[in-house]
C-alpha positions as CSV (number, residue, x, y, z in Angstrom):
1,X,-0.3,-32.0,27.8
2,X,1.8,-30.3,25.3
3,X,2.3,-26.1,25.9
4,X,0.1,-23.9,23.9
5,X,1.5,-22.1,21.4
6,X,0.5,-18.5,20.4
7,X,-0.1,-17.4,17.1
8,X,0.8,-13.8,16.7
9,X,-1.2,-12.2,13.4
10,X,0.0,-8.7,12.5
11,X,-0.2,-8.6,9.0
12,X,-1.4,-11.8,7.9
13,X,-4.5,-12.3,8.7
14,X,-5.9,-14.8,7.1
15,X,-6.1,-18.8,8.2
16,X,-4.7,-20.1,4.2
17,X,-1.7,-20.6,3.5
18,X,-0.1,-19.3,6.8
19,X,3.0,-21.2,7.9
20,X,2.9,-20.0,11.6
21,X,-1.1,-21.2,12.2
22,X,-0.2,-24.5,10.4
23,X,3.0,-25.1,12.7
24,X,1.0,-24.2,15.2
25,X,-1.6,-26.2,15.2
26,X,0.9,-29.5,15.0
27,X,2.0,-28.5,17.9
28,X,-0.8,-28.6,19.9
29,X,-3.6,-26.3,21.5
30,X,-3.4,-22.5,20.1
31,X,-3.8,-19.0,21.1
32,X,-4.5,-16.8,18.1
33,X,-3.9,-13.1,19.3
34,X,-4.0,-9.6,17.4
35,X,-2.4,-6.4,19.4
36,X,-2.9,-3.4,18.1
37,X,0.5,-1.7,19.1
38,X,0.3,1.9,18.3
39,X,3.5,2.7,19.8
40,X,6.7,0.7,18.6
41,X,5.8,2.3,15.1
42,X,5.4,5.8,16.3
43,X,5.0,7.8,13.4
44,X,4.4,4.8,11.2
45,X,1.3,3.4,12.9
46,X,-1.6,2.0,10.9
47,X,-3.2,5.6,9.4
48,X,-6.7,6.6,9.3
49,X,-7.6,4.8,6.6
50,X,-6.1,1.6,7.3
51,X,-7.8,1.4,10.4
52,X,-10.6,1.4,8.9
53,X,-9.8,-1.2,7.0
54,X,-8.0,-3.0,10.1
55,X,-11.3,-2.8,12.0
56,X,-12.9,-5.1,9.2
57,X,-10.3,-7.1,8.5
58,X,-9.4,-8.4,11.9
59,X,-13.6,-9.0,12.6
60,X,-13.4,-11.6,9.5
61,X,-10.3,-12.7,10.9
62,X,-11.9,-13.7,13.8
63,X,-14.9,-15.3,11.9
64,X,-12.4,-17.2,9.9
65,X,-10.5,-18.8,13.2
66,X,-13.9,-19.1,15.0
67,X,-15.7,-21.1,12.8
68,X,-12.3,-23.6,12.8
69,X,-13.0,-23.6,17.0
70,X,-10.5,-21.4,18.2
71,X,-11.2,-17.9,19.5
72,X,-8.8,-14.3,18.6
73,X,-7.8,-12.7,21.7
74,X,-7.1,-8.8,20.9
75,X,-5.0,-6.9,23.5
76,X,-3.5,-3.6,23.0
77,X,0.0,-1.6,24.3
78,X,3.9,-2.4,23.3
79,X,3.3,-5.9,21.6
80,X,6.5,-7.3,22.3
81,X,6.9,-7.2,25.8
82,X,3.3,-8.0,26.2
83,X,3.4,-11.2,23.9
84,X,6.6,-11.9,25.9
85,X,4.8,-12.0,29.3
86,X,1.7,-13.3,28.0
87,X,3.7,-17.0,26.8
88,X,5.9,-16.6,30.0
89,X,2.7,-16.8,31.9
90,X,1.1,-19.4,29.7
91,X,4.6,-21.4,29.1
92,X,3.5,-20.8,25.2
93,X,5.3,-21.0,22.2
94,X,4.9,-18.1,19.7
95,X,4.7,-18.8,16.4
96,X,4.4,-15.2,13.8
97,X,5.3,-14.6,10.0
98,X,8.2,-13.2,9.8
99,X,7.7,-9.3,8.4
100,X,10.5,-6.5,7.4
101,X,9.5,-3.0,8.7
102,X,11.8,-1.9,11.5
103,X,9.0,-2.0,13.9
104,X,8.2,-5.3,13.2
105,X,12.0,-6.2,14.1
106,X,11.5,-4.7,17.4
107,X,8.8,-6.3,18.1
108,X,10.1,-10.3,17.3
109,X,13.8,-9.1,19.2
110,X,11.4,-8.1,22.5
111,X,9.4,-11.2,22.6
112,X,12.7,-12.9,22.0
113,X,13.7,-16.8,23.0
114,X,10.1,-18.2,22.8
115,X,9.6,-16.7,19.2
116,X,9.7,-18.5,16.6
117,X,9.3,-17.0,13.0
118,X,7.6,-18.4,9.5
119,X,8.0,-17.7,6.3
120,X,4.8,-15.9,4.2
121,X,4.9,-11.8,3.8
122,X,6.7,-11.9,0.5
123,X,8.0,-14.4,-2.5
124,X,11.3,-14.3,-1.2
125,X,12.0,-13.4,2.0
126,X,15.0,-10.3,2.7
127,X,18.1,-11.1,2.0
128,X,17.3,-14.0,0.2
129,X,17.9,-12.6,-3.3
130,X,21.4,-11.1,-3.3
131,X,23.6,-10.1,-6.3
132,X,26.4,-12.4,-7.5
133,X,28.7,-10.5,-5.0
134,X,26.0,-11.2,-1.9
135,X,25.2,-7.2,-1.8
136,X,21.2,-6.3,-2.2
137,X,20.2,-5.1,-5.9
138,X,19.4,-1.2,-6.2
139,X,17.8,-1.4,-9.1
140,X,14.9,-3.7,-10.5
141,X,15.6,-5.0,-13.8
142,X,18.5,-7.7,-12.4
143,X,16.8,-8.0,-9.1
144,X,13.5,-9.8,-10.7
145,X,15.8,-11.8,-13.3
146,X,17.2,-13.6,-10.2
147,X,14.1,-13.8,-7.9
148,X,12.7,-15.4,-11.3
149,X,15.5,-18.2,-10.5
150,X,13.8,-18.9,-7.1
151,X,10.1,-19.2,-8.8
152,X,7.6,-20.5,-8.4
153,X,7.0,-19.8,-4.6
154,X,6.0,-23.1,-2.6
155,X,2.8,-24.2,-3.2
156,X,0.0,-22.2,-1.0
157,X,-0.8,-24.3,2.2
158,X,-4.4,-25.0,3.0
159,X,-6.3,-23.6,6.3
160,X,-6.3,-26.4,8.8
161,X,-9.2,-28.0,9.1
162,X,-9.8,-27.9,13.2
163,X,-7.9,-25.9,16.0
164,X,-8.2,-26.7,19.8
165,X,-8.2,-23.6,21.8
166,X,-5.5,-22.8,24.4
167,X,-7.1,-22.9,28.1
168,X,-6.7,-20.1,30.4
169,X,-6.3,-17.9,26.8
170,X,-7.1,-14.3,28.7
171,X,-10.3,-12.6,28.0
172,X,-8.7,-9.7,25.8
173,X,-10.9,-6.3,24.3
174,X,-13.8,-5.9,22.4
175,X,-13.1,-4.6,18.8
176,X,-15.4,-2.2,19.0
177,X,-13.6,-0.7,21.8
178,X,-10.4,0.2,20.3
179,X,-12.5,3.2,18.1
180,X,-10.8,1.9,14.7
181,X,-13.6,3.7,12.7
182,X,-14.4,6.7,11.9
183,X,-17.1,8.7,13.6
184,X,-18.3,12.2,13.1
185,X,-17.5,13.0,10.5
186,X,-17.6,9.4,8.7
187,X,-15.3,10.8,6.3
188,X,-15.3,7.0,5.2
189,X,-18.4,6.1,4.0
190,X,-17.9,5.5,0.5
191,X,-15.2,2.6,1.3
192,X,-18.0,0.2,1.9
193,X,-19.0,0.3,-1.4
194,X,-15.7,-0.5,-3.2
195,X,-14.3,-3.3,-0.9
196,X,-14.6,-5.8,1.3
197,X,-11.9,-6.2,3.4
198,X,-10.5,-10.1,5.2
199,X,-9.8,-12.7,3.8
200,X,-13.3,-13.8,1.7
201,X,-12.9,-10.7,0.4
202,X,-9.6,-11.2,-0.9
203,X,-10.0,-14.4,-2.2
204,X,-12.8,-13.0,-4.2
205,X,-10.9,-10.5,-5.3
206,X,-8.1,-12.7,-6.9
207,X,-10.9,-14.9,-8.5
208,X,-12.2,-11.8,-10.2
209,X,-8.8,-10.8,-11.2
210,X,-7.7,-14.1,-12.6
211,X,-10.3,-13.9,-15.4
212,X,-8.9,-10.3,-16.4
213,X,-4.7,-10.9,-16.2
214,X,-4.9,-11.1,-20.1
215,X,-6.0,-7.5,-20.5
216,X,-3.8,-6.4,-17.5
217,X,-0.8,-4.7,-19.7
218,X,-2.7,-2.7,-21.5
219,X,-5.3,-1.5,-19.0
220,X,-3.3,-1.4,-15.9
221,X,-2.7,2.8,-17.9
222,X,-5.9,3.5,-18.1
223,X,-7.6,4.9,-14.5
224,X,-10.9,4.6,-16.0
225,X,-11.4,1.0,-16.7
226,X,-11.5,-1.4,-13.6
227,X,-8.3,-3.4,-15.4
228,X,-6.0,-2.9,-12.1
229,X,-6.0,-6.1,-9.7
230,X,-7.4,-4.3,-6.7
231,X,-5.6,-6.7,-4.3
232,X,-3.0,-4.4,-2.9
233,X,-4.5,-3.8,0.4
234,X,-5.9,-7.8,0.2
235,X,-1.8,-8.3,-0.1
236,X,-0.4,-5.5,2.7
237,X,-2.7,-6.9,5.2
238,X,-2.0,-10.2,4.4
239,X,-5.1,-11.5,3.5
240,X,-3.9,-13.5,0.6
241,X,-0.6,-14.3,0.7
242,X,2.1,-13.2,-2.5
243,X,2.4,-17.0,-3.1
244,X,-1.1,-17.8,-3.7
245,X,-1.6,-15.2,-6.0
246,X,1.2,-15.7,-7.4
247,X,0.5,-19.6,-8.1
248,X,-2.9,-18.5,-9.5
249,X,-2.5,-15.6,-11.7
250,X,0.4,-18.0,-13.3
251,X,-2.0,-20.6,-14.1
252,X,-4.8,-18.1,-15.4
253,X,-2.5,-17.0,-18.4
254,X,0.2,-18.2,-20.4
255,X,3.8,-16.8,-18.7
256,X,4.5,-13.9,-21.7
257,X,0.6,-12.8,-20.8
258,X,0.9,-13.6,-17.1
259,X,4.4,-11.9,-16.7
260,X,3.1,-8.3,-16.6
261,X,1.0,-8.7,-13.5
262,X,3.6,-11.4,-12.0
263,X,6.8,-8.5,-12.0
264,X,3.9,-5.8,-10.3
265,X,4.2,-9.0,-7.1
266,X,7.9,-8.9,-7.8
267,X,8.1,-5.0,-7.6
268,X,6.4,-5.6,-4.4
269,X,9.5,-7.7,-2.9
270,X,11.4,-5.7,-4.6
271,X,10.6,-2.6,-2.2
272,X,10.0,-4.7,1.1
273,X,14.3,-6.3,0.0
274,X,15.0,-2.6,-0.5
275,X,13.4,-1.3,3.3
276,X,14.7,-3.7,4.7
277,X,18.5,-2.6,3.5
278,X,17.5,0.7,4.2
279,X,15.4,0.6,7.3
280,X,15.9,4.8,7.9
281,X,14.5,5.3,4.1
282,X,11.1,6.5,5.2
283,X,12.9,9.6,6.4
284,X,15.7,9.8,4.7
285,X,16.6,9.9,1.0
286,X,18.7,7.2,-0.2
287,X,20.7,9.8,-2.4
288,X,22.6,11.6,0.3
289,X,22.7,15.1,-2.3
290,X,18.6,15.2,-2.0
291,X,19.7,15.8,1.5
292,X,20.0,19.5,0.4
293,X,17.0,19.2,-1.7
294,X,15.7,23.2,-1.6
295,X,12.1,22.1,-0.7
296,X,9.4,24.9,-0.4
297,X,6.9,25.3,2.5
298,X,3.9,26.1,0.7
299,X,1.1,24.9,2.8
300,X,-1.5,26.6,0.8
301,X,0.3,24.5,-2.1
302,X,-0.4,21.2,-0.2
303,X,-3.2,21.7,1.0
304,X,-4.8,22.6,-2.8
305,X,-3.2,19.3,-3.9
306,X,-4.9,17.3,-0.8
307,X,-8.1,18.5,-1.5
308,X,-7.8,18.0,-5.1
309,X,-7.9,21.8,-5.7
310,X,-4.7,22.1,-7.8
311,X,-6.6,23.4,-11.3
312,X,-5.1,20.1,-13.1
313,X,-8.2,17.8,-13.6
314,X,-6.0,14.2,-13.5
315,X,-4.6,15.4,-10.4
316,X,-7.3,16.4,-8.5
317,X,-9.4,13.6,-9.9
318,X,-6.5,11.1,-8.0
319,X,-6.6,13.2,-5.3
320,X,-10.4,13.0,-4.9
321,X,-10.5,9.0,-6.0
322,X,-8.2,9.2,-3.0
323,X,-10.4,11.0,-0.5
324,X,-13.5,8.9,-1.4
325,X,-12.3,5.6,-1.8
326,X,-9.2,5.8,0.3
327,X,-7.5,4.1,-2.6
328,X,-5.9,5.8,-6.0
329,X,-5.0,4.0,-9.4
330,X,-1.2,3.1,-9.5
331,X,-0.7,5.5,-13.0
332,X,-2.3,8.4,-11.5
333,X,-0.1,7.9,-7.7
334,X,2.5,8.7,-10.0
335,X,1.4,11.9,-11.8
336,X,-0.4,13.1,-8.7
337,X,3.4,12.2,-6.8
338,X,5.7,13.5,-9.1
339,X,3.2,16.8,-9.3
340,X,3.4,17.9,-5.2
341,X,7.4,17.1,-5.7
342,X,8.3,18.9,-8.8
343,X,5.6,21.3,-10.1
344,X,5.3,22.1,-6.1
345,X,8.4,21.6,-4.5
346,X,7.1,20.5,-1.4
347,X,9.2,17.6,0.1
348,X,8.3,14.4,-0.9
349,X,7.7,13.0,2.9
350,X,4.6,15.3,3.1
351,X,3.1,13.1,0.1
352,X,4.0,10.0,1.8
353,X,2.4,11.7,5.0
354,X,-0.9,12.2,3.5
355,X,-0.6,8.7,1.4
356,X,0.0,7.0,4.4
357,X,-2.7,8.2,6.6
358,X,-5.2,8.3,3.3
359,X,-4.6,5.0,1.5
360,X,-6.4,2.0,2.4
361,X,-3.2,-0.2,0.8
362,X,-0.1,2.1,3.0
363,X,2.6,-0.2,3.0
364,X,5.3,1.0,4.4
365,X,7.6,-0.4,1.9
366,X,5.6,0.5,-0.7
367,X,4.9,3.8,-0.1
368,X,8.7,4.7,0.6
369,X,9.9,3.2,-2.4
370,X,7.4,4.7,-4.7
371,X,7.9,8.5,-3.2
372,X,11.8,8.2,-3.5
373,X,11.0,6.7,-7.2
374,X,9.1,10.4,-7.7
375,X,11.8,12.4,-5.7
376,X,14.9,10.5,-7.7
377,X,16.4,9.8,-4.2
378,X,16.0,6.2,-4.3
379,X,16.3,2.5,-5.6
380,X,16.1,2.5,-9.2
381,X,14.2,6.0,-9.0
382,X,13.5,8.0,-12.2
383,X,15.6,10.8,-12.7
384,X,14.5,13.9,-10.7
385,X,14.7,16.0,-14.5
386,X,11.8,13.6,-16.1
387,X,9.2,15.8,-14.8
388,X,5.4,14.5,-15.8
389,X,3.4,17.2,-17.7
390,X,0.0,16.5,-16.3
391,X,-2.0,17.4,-19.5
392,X,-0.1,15.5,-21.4
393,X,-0.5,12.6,-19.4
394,X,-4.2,13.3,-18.6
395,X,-5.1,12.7,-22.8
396,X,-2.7,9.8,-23.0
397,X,-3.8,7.8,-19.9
398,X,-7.6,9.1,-20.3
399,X,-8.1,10.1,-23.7
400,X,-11.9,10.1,-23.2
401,X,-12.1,12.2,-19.7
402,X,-14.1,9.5,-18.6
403,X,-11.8,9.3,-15.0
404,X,-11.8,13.1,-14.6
405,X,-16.0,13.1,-15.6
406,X,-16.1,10.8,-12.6
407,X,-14.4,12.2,-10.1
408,X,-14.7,16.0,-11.0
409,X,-17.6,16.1,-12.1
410,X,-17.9,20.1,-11.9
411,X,-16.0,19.9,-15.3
412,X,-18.2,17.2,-16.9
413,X,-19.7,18.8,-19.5
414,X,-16.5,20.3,-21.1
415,X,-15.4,18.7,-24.4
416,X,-12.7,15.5,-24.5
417,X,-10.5,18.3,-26.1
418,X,-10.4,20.2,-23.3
419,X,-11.4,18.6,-20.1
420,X,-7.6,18.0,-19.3
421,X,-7.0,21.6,-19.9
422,X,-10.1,23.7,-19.0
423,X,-7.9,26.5,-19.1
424,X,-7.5,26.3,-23.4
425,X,-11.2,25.6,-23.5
426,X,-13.8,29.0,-25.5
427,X,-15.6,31.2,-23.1
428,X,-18.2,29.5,-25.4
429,X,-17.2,25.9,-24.6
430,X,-17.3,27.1,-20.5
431,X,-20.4,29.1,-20.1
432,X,-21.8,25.6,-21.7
433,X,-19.9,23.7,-19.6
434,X,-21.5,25.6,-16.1
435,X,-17.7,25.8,-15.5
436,X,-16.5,29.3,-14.4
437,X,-12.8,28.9,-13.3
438,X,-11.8,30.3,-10.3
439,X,-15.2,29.8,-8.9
440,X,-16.6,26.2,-9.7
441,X,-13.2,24.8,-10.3
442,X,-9.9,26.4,-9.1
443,X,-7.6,27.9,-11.1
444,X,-3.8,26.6,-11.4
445,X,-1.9,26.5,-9.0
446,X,1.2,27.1,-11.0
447,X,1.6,27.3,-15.0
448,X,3.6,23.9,-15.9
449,X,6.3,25.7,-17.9
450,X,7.1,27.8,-14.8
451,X,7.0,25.1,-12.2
452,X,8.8,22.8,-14.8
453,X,11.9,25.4,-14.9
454,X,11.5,26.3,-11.2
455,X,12.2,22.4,-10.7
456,X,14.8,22.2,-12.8
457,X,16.7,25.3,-10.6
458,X,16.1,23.4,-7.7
459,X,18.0,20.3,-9.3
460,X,21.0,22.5,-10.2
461,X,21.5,24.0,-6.5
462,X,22.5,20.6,-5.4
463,X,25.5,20.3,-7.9
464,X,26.3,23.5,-6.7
């Protein structure tokens, strides 16, 4: 009888278009196992809110492989040396898709010999698209003109249609057990309502978002209209893979309409090529000058803008989207990001603290990329000196208030004129409003033309 071979999810869990399960399954009799290994990612372990969503996810995972007759072992502790002794003891093959965070390296160099690695977290997989030279692209632009040269992605694979279960597969945890969600306070019981995490879900998802790429360009800017794709944390957990969606957004639209959404998937390589070129860049700024960076520690600073507390309504309203939803629209991550770095000071790795415990979609690649971005430390990062004025970008990217109605909705009754500034708005237009600043809604933290200049003193001590 042939040896069983082990299918190691981590994030992929889905049962399309997943090389490792296929091979698998070729092969003979299967093992599917999850391990929730808190400890080769130290600091970078799943966060709060991930969990929840990991708790979910791996149940449908289970479902999924179930109903194709095979059963999901879950075991927890150092994965690698446990997968390692698990296929020693079964004389197993271990099949996994290959991924690029530095843990994930650990984890495939522990299990070592009897590993063998797929294809399937990204369009192209690291180092795969490479300059003319063979260095790694720092900046976008050039980078997605030659992973255009490698498209279209294989064809997605379908789920296969039976799998025989290993024997003697070890009896492994109860989900339940491992205490993925919340308790007391259930600080996430609003998530429910906006998503539906595994794989169903994020096939769903896509559907829905293929019938909406044509209006993507235009209302990707706009946090109050459900325009976005919503598959972010479908695609860091691996529920749908890049190459499906990418095969199916392409076919919803013609390319020039299609493109938009296509570079976002692109973007997302992008930043997985660029950690893993830069495995220390969650830590450390790419720029070694930011190095110096003169942050401030002003806790009462952070903790304003975690509550969504700062006195700038398209702030907080992120901040509190955040909070509720564990999820916050791409446009308003930026002004919400570039507002703790710049009008705060506060160093960027406390945002990507907070993001990364908070967000439903932390990717670690993601998330380091797009702080760095903010800070001006990192691949193709805006300059430090473009510094977002957040009232400004309130009436562009919600001219209405409809986003800041909804999620601060102690300002709600204040005109369109000035609900991004309730600041400028009549003592007439507030005592109508119920709003009475500095009791019903905070005052600001800092005056932008102060923070903006305080900012731009910082910049100049490290040309010093």
């Amino acid at each position: 009888m042939p040896n069983p071979q082990i299918v190691l999810f981590r994030q992929d869990l889905r049962v399309h278009d997943h090389a490792a399960l296929v091979a698998a399954a070729a092969a003979g009799s299967v093992l599917p196992l999850f391990v929730l290994d808190d400890d080769t990612p130290g600091k970078w372990r799943t966060g709060s809110a991930g969990r929840w969503w990991l708790h979910h996810s791996v149940a449908a995972l289970a479902a999924a492989l179930q109903s194709l007759g095979a059963r999901l072992v879950l075991l927890r502790g150092r994965a690698g040396p446990l997968v390692a002794r698990l296929a020693d003891e079964l004389g197993a093959q271990v099949h996994a898709i290959k991924l690029h965070e530095p843990w994930a390296a650990i984890q495939e160099a522990e299990i070592g010999e009897r590993l063998t690695l797929h294809p399937g977290q990204t369009l192209s997989s690291p180092p795969a698209v490479l300059t003319k030279s063979g260095g790694r692209f720092r900046v976008f632009s050039p980078f997605w003109r030659a992973l255009q040269e490698q498209m279209p992605p294989a064809p997605p694979k379908p789920a296969p249609k039976r799998l025989t279960m290993a024997d003697h597969a070890p009896a492994g945890d109860l989900l339940e057990d491992w205490g993925l969600l919340p308790t007391h306070p259930n600080w996430a019981a609003e998530f429910a309502d906006h998503w539906s995490p595994g794989e169903e879900g994020g096939r769903a998802t896509l559907d829905r978002f293929t019938g909406l790429v044509a209006g993507y360009a235009e209302g990707r800017n706009l946090p109050a209209e459900p325009r976005t794709s919503a598959l972010s944390p479908h695609l860091h957990w691996g529920e749908v893979s890049a190459a499906e969606v990418w095969h199916r957004v392409a076919a919803a639209a013609e390319p020039d309409i299609a493109e938009p959404f296509l570079r976002e998937i692109g973007w997302r390589d992008f930043a997985i090529q660029a950690l893993d070129a830069e495995p220390s860049s969650p830590d450390t700024p790419l720029s070694p000058k930011f190095a110096r960076f003169p942050h401030r520690d002003d806790s009462a600073g952070l903790r304003a803008w975690q509550r969504g507390l700062t006195g700038y309504p398209i702030v907080d309203a992120g901040m509190r989207q955040l909070w509720r939803t564990g999820w916050m629209h791409n446009r308003v991550r930026m002004i919400a990001s570039s507002f703790l770095v710049k009008h705060l000071l506060v160093d960027w790795r406390r945002g990507s603290e907070w993001f990364w415990d908070t967000l439903v979609d932390a990717d670690l690649a993601n998330n380091t990329l797009g702080w760095q971005w903010i800070m001006g430390s990192g691949y193709d990062a805006q300059p430090f000196f473009r510094i977002f004025e957040p009232v400004a970008q309130g009436r562009r990217h919600d001219p209405t208030g409809a986003y800041v109605r909804r999620w601060v909705p102690e300002l709600a009754a204040l005109p369109d004129s000035v609900i991004h500034a309730p600041w400028e708005a009549s003592p007439l237009e507030l005592e109508q409003a119920g709003v009475r600043l500095g009791e019903t809604y905070p005052e600001r933290v800092v005056e932008h033309g102060a923070a903006r200049r305080r900012a731009l003193e910082a910049l100049g001590q490290l040309s010093v």
